[in-house]
N, C-alpha and C positions, 0 to 999 in steps of 0.2 A: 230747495235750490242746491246744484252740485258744485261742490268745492274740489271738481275734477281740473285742471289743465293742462290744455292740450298743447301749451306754449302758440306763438305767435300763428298768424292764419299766414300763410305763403299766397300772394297775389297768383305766383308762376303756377302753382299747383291747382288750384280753383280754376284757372284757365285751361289749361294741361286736360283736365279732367272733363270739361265740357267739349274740347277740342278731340279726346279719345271717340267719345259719344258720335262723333259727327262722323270719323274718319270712318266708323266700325259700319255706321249706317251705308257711307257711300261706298265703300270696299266690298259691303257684303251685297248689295244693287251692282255696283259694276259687275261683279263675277256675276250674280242671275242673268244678266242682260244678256253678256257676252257666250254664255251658255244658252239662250233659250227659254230659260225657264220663267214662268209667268209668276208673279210676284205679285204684293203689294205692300208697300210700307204702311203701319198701323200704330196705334195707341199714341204716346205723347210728340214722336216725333212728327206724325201725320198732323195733329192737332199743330205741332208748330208749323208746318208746311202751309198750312191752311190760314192758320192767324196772321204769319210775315207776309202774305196777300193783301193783307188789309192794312197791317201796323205793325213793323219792325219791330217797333217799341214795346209791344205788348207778349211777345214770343217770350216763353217761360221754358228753362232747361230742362231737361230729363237724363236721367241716367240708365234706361233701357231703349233698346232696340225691338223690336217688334214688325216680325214679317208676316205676313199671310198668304201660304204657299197652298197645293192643294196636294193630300195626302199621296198621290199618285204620283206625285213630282219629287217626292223626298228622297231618294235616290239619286236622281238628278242633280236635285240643290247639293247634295253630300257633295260629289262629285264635282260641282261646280265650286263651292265653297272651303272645299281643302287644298287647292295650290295659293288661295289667298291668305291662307291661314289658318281658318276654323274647323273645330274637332268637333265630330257631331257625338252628343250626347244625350243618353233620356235618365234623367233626376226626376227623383217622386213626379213620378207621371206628366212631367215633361218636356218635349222634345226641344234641344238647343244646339247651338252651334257658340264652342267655346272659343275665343280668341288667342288662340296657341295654346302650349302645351300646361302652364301653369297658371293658366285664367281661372276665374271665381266663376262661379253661376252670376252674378250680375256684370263680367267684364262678356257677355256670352247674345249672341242673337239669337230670341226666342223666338219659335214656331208659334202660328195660328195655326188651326187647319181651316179652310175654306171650307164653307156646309156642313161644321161640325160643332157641335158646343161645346165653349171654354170650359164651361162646368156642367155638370148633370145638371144642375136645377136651373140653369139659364131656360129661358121659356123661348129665345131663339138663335138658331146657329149663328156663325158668323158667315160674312157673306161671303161670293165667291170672288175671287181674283179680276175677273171683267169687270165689277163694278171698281174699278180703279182708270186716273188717269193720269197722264206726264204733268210732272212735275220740272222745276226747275234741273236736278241731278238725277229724280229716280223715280220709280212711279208710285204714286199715291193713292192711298183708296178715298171714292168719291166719299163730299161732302157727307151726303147724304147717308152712306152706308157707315160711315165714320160716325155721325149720330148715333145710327141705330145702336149702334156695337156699345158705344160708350152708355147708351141710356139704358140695354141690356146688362152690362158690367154694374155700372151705378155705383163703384164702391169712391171713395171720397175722392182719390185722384181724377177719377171720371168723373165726379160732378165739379170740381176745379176747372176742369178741362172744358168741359160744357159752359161753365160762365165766360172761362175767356171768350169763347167763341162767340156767347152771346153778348159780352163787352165790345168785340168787335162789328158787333151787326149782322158776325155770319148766319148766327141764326136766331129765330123771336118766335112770339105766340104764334105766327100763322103755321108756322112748322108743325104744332099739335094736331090740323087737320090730316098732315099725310102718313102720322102714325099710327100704331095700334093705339088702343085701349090704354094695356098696360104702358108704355112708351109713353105716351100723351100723359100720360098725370104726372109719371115721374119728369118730363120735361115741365109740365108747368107748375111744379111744385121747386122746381129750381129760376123759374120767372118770378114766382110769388117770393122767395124768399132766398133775394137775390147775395144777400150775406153770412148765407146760411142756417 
């Protein structure tokens, strides 16, 4: 145990810090929209979009942003995305949009590519921008490709991500029918062993 202190926790600042989260998401959607460019919101914030459908209560914060543009667009999104604020940058291999000029790589919206793998060994791409729909602020990628993505990644965040969903009902054992192979086991190996 660490005998570190950080002194007192600040209520203002824990909020502050979930409320940056939020604005960066809907600033960085409004300027797509209002440009054209086709988009979709991905990884924990999609996942909340999708759980406060079911249960308010159950939405879990995050602290990344996460878009899925398609590589042909990146231009575009630059353009669209720097009178709102954001510096486009590529760190160890990749692509982001910093939020002003002295933001961190995590105060930063990260690129997906559509139809491209996040990693070499992912066994499949991410999907394209259509398979997304309106959401309450911004567009969202569907359910279903949102699974996929997440049970491709598979790394602990994404199976956190996966149980709220399935705590919510968004999704259950029938869902193994409409996936691959591989996908099907890793979801039902997150059904079997629901506490990890």
């Amino acid at each position: 145990m660490s005998n570190v202190s950080l002194g007192p926790v600040s209520w203002e600042r824990m909020v502050r810090a979930v409320e940056k989260v939020r604005e960066r998401v809907l600033r960085a959607a409004a300027a797509l929209e209002k440009a054209g460019v086709s988009y979709a919101v991905v990884g924990g914030n999609a996942v909340a979009s999708w759980v406060s459908r079911v249960d308010e209560s159950a939405v879990r914060n995050t602290q990344d942003v996460d878009l899925l543009i398609r590589r042909s667009d990146l231009d575009a999104a630059t353009a669209a995305l720097a009178p709102a604020g954001f510096i486009r940058r590529h760190v160890a291999g990749i692509d982001m949009f910093l939020d002003g000029p002295g933001a961190k790589a995590r105060d930063a919206v990260h690129v997906v590519f559509a139809g491209e793998r996040i990693r070499p060994e992912y066994a499949t791409p991410a999907p394209d921008v259509s398979e997304s729909e309106p959401a309450e602020r911004f567009r969202v990628l569907s359910l279903e490709a949102l699974v996929r993505m997440k049970l491709t990644s598979f790394r602990r965040k994404d199976q956190v991500h996966l149980t709220d969903m399935i705590d919510v009902g968004l999704i259950d054992a029938t869902w193994c029918q409409r996936l691959t192979p591989d996908l099907a086991a890793r979801l039902q190996h997150i059904l079997d062993t629901p506490e990890g």
